[in-house]
N, C-alpha and C positions, 0 to 999 in steps of 0.2 A: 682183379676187382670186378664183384658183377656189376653189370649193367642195371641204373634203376628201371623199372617199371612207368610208362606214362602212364599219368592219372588221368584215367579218360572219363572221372565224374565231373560234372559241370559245379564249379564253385558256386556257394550259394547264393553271393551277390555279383552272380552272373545273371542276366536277364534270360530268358528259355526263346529258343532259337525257333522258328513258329516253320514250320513245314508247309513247301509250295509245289502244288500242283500245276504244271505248267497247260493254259490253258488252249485248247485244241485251234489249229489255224484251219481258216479257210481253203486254203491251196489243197491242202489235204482232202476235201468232201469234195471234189469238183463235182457237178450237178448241172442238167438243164434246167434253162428260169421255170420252165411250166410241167405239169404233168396232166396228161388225157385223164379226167373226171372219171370216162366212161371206160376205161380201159379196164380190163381185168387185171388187178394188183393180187399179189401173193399177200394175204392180210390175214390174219387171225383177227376174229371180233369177238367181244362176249355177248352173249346171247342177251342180255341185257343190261343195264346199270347194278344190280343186286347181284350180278356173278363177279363184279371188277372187287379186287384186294386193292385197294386203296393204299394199304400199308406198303406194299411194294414201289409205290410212287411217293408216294412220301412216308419216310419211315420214321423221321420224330412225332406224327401225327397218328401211329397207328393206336388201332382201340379206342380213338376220340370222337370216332364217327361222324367227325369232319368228314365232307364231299367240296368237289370242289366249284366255288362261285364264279371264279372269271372263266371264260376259254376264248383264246384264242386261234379262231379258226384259218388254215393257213400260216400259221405264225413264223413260216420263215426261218434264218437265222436267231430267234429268240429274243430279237432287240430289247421287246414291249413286258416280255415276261423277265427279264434280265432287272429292267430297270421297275417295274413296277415290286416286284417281289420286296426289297426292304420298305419299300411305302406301306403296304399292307403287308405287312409280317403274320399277322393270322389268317391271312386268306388265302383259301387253297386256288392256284389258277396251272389251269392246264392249256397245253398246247397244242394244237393241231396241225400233224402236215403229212403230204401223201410220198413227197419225195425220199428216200432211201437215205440217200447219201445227206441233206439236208436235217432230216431228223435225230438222225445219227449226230451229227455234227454239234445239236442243240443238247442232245443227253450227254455227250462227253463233257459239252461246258457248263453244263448242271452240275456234272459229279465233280468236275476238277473246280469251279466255285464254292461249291460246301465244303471239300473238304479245306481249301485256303481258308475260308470264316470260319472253322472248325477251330483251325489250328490257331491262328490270329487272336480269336478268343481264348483258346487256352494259354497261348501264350502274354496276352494282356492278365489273364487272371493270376496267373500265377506271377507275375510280374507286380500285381496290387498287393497280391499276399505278401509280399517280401518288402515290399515299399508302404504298409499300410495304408493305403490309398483307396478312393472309393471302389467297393466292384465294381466288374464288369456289367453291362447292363443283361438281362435274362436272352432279351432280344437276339441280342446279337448274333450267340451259336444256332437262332431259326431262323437267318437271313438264307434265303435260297433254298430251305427246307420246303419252303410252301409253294414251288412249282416243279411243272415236270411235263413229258411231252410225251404224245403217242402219234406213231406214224396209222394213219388212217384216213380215207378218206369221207371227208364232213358230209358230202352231198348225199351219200347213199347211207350211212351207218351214226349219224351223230346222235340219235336217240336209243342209242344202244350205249353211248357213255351217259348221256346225262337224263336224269328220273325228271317225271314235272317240275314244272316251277323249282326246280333246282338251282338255276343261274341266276346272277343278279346283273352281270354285263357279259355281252357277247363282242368281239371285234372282229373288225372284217376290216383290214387295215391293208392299204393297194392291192387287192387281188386282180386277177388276172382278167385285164377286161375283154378277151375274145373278141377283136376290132368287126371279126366277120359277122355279117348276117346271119348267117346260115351256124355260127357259134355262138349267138346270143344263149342258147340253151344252156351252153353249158355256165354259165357265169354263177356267180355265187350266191346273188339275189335274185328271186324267183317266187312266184306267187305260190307253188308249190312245196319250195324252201321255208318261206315264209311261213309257212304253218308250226313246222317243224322246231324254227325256234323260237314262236313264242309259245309254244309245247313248253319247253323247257327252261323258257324265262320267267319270271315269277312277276309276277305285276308287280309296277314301280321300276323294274332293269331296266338297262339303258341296251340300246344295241347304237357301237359305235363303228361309222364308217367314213373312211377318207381314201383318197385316191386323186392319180396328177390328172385323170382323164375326163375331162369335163362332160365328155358323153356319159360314161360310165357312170360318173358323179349324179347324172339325170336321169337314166337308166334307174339307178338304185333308190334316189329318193320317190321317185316317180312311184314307183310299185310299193314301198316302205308307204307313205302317202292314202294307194289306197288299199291296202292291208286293215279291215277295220278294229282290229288286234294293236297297233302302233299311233301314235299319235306322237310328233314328230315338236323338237325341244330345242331351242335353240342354242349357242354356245354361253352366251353369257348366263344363261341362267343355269344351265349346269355348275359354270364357275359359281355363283352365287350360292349352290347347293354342297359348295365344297370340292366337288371332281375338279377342280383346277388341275390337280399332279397327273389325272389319270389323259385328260386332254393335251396336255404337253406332251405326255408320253406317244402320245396319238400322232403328236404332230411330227413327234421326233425322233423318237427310239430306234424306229425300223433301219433297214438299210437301205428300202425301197426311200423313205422318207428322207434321210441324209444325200442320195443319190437328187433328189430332183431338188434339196439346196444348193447343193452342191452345183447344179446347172441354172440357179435361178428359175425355175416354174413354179408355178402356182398348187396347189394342195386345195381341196373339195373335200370337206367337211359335213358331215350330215349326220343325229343322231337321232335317236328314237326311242320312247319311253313306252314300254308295255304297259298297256291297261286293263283293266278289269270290267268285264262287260256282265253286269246281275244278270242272272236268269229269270223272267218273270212267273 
């Protein structure tokens, strides 16, 4: 007698089995906390914002001529772009970081994130179809579409990704507060930095910074202060303006920011609203 054949079609009041990209660990990117500013990195830059393919960093956006609004500079493990992305689904935000092995670590969890809400989505959808049940929301399959991360370093090359008044919010979320004197130079806030991004912030942006180190914290508002480009906002009124999600996210996302709950310290909070100065 032969042997039957398994049916290896999925019955149709089967639910669809949603395919999982298993997302990238840490142990694997091992990494030093910091990297020399000034050091020569093996880097590709484009020569300006109008050479970058956009499509390539986000590819459900290409031909929409979308750019992108948030950057996070330094961004770490990805925490802020992680969790911010389905909050703002249409907004494009990019990420900045100079370390190899770190950036690396944030595109794999990019890729292996879309493509789980890819599948999640197609698997609820076709799950509605067969149950009559409301769709899917359109949302959903562009959760994690709308960020993406370039290893570069900000200090020397960040107006080469982003055109004027491009940005609506910049973060500078714990960076490295170089304890030493004689390293103050290299820190991330800089009167000569300063220029640069409200270059590329467009009046009304917010530039958001927080940090455990209360020098640091003084340090950056100090110069943010008297930057005559920034005019400095305080948290409650942000929240009243709606950025509640994006200041949580501020406070909490990171991994530098979970590390110092995690020890009970304190967190320094400081932001700043680009303005628009007439020309007479």
């Amino acid at each position: 007698m032969a042997k039957r054949k398994r049916d290896t079609q999925q019955p149709d009041n089967e639910p669809a089995v949603a395919v999982v990209a298993h997302l990238p660990q840490k142990k694997h990117y091992r990494q030093r906390a910091h990297a020399n500013p000034f050091s020569d990195h093996s880097l590709d830059y484009p020569a300006s914002p109008r050479d970058i393919d956009w499509g390539i960093h986000y590819p459900a956006y290409t031909n929409t001529g979308k750019l992108p609004e948030f950057a996070d500079v330094g961004c770490g493990f990805g925490g802020l772009l992680i969790t911010l992305a389905p909050l703002f689904p249409d907004t494009l935000m990019l990420g900045m970081e100079i370390r190899v092995q770190v950036s690396q670590y944030v595109q794999d969890r990019i890729a292996a994130l879309r493509v789980n809400a890819a599948s999640a989505t197609a698997a609820a959808t076709a799950t509605s179809s067969s149950t009559e049940v409301s769709p899917v929301s359109p949302n959903a399959a562009s959760h994690y579409q709308n960020i993406s991360i370039v290893r570069a370093n900000a200090m020397k090359f960040l107006p080469n990704y982003f055109a004027k008044h491009s940005l609506t919010s910049i973060f500078f979320l714990f960076p490295d507060p170089h304890f030493k004197s004689r390293k103050h130079k290299a820190r991330i806030i800089s009167p000569t930095l300063l220029a640069e991004y409200a270059y590329a912030l467009r009046p009304g942006g917010i530039v958001y910074t927080i940090t455990d180190v209360r020098d640091l914290h003084e340090w950056m508002r100090s110069h943010l202060e008297a930057f005559p480009l920034f005019d400095y906002v305080d948290e409650e009124t942000l929240r009243a303006e709606g950025k509640g999600p994006i200041i949580d996210a501020v406070y909490t996302s990171t991994e530098e920011g979970k590390k110092v709950e995690r020890n009970k310290g304190e967190k320094w909070l400081a932001c700043f609203r680009r303005i628009e100065v007439l020309r007479q």
